[in-house]
N, C-alpha and C positions, 0 to 999 in steps of 0.2 A: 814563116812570118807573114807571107803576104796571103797566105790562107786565113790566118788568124785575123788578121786586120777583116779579111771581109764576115766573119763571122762577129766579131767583139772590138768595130771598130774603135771604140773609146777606150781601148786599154791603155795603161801606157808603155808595156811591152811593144808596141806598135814603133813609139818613137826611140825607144833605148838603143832597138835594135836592128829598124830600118826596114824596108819593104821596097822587094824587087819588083811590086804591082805585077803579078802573074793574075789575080783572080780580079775580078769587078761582081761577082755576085756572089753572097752568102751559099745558097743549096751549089751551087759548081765549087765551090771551098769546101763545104761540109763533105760533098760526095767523093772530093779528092783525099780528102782524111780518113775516110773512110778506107779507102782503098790501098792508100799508102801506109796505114798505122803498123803494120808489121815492120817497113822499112824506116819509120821515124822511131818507134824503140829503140830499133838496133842503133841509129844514134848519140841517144841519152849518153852513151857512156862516151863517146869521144866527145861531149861537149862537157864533159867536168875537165876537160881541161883548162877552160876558160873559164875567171870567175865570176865574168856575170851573168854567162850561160846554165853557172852552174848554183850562183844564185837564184835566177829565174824559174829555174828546176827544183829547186828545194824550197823555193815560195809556193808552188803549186802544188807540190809534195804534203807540203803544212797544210795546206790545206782543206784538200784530198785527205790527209786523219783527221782534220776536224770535222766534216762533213758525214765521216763514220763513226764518228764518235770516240775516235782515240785522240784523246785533248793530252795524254803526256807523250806521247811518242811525237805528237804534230809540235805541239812547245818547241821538243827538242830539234827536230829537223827546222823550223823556223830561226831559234835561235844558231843555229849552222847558216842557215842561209844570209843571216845578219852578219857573220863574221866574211862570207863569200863579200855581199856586196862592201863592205869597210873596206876589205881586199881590191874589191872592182873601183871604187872611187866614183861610185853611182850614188847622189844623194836621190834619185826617183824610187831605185830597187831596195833600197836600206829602206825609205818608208813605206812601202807596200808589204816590205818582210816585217814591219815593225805592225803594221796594221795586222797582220796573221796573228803576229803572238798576244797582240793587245787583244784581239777578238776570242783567241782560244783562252787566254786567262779570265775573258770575261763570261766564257762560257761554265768555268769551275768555278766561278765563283771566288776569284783568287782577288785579294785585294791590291796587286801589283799590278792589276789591268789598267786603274786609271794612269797609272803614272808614266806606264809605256804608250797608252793612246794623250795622254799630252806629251809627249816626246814627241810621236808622230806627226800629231797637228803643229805643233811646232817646226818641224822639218817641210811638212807640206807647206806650211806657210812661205818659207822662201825658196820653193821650188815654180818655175811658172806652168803650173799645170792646176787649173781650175776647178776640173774633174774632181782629183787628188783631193783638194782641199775641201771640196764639200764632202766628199768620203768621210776625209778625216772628223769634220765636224758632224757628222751626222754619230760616226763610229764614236766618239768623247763624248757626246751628248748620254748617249747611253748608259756611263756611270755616274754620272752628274747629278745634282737634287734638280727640281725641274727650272727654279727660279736662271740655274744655269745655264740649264739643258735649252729650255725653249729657244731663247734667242739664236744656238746654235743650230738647232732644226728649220728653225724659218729660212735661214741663211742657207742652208744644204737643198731645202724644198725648193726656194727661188729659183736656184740654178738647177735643180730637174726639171722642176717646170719650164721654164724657159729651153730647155734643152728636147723637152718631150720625150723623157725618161721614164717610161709611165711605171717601171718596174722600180727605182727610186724613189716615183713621189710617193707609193705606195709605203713605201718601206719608213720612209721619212715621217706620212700622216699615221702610220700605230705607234711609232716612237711620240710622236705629239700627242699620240690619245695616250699613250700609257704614264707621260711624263702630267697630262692634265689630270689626270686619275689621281696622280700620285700628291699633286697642288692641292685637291679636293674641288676640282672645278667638274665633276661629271657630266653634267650639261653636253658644253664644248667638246668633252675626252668623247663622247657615243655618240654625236655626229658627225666624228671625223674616220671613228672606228667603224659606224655602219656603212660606211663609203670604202675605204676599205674590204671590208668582208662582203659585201656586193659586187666588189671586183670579178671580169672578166676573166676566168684563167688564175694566175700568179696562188694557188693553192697553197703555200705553204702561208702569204701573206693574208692569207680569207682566214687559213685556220688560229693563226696567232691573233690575230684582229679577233674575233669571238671568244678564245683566252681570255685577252683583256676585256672583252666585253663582259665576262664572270665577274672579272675585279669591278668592272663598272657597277655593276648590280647591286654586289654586295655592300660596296660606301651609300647603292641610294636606299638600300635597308630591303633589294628587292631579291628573288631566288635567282641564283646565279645556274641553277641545274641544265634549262633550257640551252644555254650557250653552250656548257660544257658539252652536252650531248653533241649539238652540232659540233662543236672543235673533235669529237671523239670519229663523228660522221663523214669529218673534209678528210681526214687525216686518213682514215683508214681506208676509204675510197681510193685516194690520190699517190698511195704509197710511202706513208711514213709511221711507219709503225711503230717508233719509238716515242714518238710523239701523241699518237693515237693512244697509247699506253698511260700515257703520263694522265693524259685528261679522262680515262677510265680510272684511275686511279684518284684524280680527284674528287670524282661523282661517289664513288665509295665511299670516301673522306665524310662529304659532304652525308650523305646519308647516314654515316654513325654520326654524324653532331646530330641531325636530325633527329635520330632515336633517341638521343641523351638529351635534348633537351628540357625536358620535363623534369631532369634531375638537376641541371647546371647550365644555366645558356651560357654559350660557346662563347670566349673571349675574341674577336676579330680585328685583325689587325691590319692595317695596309699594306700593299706590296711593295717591299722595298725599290730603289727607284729603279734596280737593273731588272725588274722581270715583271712580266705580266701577270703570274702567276697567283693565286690568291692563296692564304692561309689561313687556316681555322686554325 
């Protein structure tokens, strides 16, 4: 724990479960994980004895599949870990396990994501963890129409900013350009998106950010191709293939409306409020 702490000191794994302060610097943490990660395995399994240990471990588990793209096996291992912490008597770990499964449903596109990420925020709300609660409201924001959402992103953005989260406020400003997209305010949505996607580093947030900036394009009646290419360019560079996939796939899209046009112009619709994604 006290390794963790100096790598990801804002967790709130940090306070659940306490810190012996062995490390004071991030690379002396990181280089001891390293070296120890064969003996912290062997671990894992005497800490399912305890269930908030074994909570904690099936929250990072859910994950770890959503991250790889198995959204029903990560569900499942989340919803286990929700029963671990109810067991634990942890209202911090139950909404962290709850933000996993509200995020993987909201990655299928399941319509039970909102109700589990207002569960969550709600939980966050009476926990005192500040962090937590802008999580949450950023993560609700997300299925929300925008007239909702917005006020929820400002309130999540405030406290990154003030905290100098540069890796939040980033995360926070494409939800706010994807939710002003979605208002029909594009102006506003493609100055917050090109700040964004000029970002330093945070690649996966440059590539998403140019995504949306496709939808931008297409509401101001302009070709969205350009952006695609680039979202096809970060991604594929950066190593996310699945993603880089996705927006070769829409350049394709985009090119058969393009051929057809001449026979039927393409009906265009806006991106619903959970995705950045455009469709013809």
């Amino acid at each position: 724990m006290s390794a963790a702490r100096a790598v990801s000191p804002g967790r709130i794994w940090n306070r659940l479960l306490g810190d012996p302060r062995l490390f004071t610097d991030r690379a002396t943490a990181l280089s001891w994980l390293e070296e120890e990660h064969p003996n912290l395995y062997a671990t894992v399994g005497e800490a399912h004895r305890a269930p908030l240990l074994t909570s904690v471990l099936r929250t990072q588990l859910g994950f770890a599949h959503r991250q790889r793209g198995g959204h029903e096996t990560g569900a499942d291992v989340l919803r286990a870990a929700l029963d671990a912490t109810r067991e634990a008597g942890s209202p911090e770990a139950e909404a962290t396990a709850l933000e996993g499964l509200g995020l993987v449903l909201l990655d299928e596109r399941d319509p039970r994501a909102a109700a589990v990420l207002r569960e969550n925020l709600a939980l966050a709300s009476g926990i005192a963890d500040e962090r937590g609660l802008a999580l949450a409201r950023m993560h609700l924001a997300k299925v929300l129409e925008p007239d909702e959402a917005l006020p929820l992103l400002d309130l999540a953005h405030a406290y990154f900013t003030a905290r100098e989260e540069a890796g939040n406020v980033l995360k926070t400003d494409l939800w706010r350009g994807r939710k002003l997209t979605a208002a029909g305010r594009p102006a506003e949505a493609r100055e917050l998106l090109d700040r964004v996607a000029s970002a330093t580093g945070h690649h996966r947030e440059r590539g998403e950010a140019r995504l949306a900036l496709a939808d931008v394009a297409l509401a101001s009646g302009a070709d969205p191709a350009p952006d695609l290419r680039e979202v096809e360019r970060i991604f594929s560079r950066f190593g996310f293939p699945r993603e880089a996939a996705t927006a070769a796939a829409l350049r394709a899209d985009l090119s058969t409306v393009t051929r057809a046009w001449c026979v039927r112009p393409p009906t265009r619709t806006r991106s619903d409020p959970g995705t950045a994604t455009a469709r013809w």
